[in-house]
C-alpha positions, 0 to 999 in steps of 0.5 A: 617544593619542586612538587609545588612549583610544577603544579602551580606552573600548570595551574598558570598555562590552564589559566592563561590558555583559558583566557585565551580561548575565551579571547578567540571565541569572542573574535570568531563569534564577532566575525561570524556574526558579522558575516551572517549579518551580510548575508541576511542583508543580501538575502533582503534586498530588492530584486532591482538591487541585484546584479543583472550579469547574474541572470541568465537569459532566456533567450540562449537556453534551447528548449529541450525534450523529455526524452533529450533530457532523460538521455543526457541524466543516463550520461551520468551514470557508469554503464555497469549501473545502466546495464544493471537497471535495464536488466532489473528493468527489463526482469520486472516487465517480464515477470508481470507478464507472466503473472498476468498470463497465469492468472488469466488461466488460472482464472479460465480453470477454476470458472469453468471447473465451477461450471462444469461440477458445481453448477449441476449440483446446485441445480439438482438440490435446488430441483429436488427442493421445488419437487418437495414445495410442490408435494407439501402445496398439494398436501395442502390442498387435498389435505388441509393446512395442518397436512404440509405442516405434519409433513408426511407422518400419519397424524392429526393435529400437530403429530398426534395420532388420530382415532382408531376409526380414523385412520386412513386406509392403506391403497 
């Protein structure tokens, strides 16, 4: 029976202690609610409702500059952290300088390099190609329409070969 009586004994305070958490949940919600109630309200209101103390006026704030400003938010910080700044700072500048400097000689080398041994070369092709135009175009002229296009075969029409009483005659 003993057995019984504790359980039930504890089965009472889980009972009681629940009550009593709902009790207390009801008193803080109302409270709460009250209390955001009066906030909301005191957001709504008009601005001529508001205190005037609290406004602060113009004419005691001194204007400041944007380098007065920057100085006084450094003020804020240990001066590990700005040293530490200013360094990494001062590393990035650097290091942009030099990749500025390294691409323009860079840039200098492969240019001229360019100018200097492709240039030529792709003139020379190009020269070699007008040279070979301008010897298919006199073909052409001396020969007929049909000699450019046989190019420099000995032939008739097309690469056929021609008669035998026809072949031109070796110079």
């Amino acid at each position: 029976m003993g057995h019984r009586s504790f359980w039930g004994f504890l089965s009472d305070v889980i009972t009681v202690s629940r009550v009593t958490l709902q009790r207390v949940g009801r008193r803080l919600r109302s409270r709460l609610s009250a209390k955001i109630m009066a906030e909301i309200e005191e957001i709504r209101r008009p601005e001529d409702e508001l205190d005037d103390d609290d406004d602060i006026d113009d004419e005691d704030v001194e204007d400041e500059s944007l380098f007065e400003r920057l100085v006084g938010l450094t003020e804020m910080f240990p001066d590990s952290m700005r040293s530490g700044v200013s360094g990494v700072t001062s590393l990035s500048v650097s290091g942009t300088k030099w990749l500025y400097q390294f691409t323009r000689r860079s840039l200098w080398v492969v240019s001229t390099s360019f100018m200097i041994l492709v240039l030529p070369v792709i003139f020379e092709t190009e020269k070699a190609q007008m040279e070979q135009q301008q010897l298919q175009q006199q073909r052409q002229i001396l020969l007929g329409p049909n000699a450019a296009v046989s190019g420099g075969m000995q032939g008739g029409l097309g690469g056929m070969p021609l008669p035998p009483g026809m072949q031109p005659q070796p110079r």
